[in-house]
Each structure stands twice: as C-alpha cells, then as structure tokens.
BAFI-564872 format. One record per atom (N, C-alpha, C): x, y, z. Coordinates in steps of 0.001 Angstrom, whole numbers, plus 500000, padded with zeros to 6 digits. Layout:
N
XYZ ...
//
This chain:
109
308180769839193474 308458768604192763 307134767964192350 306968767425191408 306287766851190683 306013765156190710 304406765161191632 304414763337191685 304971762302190744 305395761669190764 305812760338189931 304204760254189225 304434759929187834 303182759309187127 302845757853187501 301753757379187650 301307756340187832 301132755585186142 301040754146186256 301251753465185336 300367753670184124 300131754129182977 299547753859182135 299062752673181361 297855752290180962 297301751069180067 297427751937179063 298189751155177811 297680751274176462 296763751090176295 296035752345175450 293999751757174916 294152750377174041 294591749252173911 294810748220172715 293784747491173172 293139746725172659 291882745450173049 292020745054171703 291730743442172047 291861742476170466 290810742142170541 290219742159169144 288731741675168834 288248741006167548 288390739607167827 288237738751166742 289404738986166144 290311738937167011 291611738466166504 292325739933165917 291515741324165795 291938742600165520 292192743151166269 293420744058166238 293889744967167604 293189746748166959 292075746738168351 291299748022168113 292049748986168621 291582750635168838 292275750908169573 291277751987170374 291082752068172059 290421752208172602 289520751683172759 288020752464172883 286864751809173101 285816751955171484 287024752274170585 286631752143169013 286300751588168327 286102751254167172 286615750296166055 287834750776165422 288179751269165660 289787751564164599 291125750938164701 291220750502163965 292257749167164402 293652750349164489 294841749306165067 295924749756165091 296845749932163776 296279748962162857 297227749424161837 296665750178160663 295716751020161380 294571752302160477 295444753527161270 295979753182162747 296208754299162752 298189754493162656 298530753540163102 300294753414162517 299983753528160964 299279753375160131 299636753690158720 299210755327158644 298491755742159205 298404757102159131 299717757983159900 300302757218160987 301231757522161412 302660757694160322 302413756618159535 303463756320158821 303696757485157810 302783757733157151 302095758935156611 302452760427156664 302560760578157943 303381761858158878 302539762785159296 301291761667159831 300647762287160553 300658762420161870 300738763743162719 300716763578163669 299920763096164906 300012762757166093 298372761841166773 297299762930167009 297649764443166731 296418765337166677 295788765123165580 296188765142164529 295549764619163216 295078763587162879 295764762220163695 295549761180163523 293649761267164745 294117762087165653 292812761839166088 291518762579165658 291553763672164613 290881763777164167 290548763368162420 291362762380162234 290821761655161515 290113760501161462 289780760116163165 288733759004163430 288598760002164738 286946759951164441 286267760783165642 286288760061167116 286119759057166848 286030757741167972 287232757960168568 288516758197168186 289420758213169058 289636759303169937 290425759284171118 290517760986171648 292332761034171744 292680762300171389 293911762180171010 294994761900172387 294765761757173213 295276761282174735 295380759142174414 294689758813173750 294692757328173530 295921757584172145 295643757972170970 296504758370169923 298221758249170470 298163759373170980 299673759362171763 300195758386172653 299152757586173775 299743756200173799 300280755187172905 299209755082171987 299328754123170834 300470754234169978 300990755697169939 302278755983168927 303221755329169619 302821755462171174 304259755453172305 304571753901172408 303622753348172253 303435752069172358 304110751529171030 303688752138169677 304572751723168674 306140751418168845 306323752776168759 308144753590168821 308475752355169994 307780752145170802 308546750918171854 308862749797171720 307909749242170282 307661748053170321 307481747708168610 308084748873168455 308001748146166276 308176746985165940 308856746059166078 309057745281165572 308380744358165415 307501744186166840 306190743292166909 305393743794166726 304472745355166691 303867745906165911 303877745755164307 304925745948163843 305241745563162144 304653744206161626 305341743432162577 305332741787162240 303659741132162042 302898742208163597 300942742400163230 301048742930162106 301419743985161868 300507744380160673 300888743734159406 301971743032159062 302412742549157983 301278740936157756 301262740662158921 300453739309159475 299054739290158644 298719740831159161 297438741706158951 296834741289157811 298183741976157064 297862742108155822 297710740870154780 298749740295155103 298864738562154753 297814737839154500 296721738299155757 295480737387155855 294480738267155151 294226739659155303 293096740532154046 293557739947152356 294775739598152302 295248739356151017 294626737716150706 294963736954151284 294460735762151760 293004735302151497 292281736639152077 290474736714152161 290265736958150748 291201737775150104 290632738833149198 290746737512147824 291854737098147850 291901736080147089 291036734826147227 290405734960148118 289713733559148092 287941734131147874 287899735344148119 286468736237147774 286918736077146219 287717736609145779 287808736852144130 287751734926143835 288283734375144051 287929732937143286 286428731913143798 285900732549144827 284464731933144749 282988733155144204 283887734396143487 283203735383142660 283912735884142099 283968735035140883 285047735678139965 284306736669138462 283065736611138706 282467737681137880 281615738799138546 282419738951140113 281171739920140571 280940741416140036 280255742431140074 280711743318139129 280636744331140750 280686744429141766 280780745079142702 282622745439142407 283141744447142616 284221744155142218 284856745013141434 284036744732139908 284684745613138651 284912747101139232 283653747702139492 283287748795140105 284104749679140908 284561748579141407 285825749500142562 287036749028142172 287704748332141389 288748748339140805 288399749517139618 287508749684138968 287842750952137898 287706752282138951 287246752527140075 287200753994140880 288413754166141612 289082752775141784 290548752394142535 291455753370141103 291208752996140073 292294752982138831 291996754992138390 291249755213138582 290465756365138234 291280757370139330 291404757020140263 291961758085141139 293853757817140901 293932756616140264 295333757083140430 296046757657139076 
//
C-alpha cells in the first residue's frame, strides 16, 4: 500500500498585485492562456524555462478547481492592462513606438 500524499502548496505568490507562478516571473494568466490554447503543462513548461513542469501541473490543478475565480483574475487582469493601455495612449498620443508595433501587430495577421 501506498503512503497517503502529504499536502501540496500551489507554486502561486502575488506580486504587486500579479499572481506569479513559482519562484518566476510568469504570471498565471500567461500560463492558463497557454493552457487555453491546448497546451499541455509539458509544453506549457517548456515554453517558460523558469517554470519546472511539476509547478505547471499544480497550477492547471489549481485552475480546473477553481475557474471561476481564476477567470474572474484574469478578466480583472485584463480590465486594468486595458485601462493602462488607454491612459498610456492618451498622455502619448503621437508616440511612434506605438505606430511601430501596431503595424508588426497588423503585419502578422
């Protein structure tokens, strides 16, 4: 027979208000959108080196448990980059950094 597992910590830590994941920088909703994607957490972990895919597979597990308040962050997330982004574009509204990556944004699609 096989010991009972002892409790697991999710790798999650909030930092400046961002949920990282591990001892990374890669936030959680870099890697649920790659999840979303249909990637799996082997892939997902080698698509950020920083992670090790043993944290990955918590983090999914931790999703699937808890979507709804996971979702509700990242929608939050996003709310507020949208928020930033709009208020960067109206105190530089001629930057050409700007132009630059909206035409390489438009170019790839």
């Amino acid at each position: 027979m096989i010991p009972m597992p002892a409790a697991v910590d999710v790798p999650l830590r909030t930092e400046e208000g961002v949920i990282r994941v591990g001892k990374s920088r890669v936030t959680l909703e870099a890697v649920i959108a790659d999840f979303h994607r249909g990637a799996s957490p082997d892939e997902i972990a080698t698509h950020y080196s920083a992670l090790n895919v043993s944290d990955v597979y918590l983090v999914i597990g931790y999703y699937l448990r808890n979507r709804e308040a996971v979702d509700e962050y990242i929608r939050e997330q996003e709310r507020l980059a949208e928020e930033a982004r709009r208020a960067y574009e109206a105190d530089h509204p001629n930057d050409p950094l700007h132009e630059r990556l909206i035409a390489a944004l438009n170019e790839r699609l």
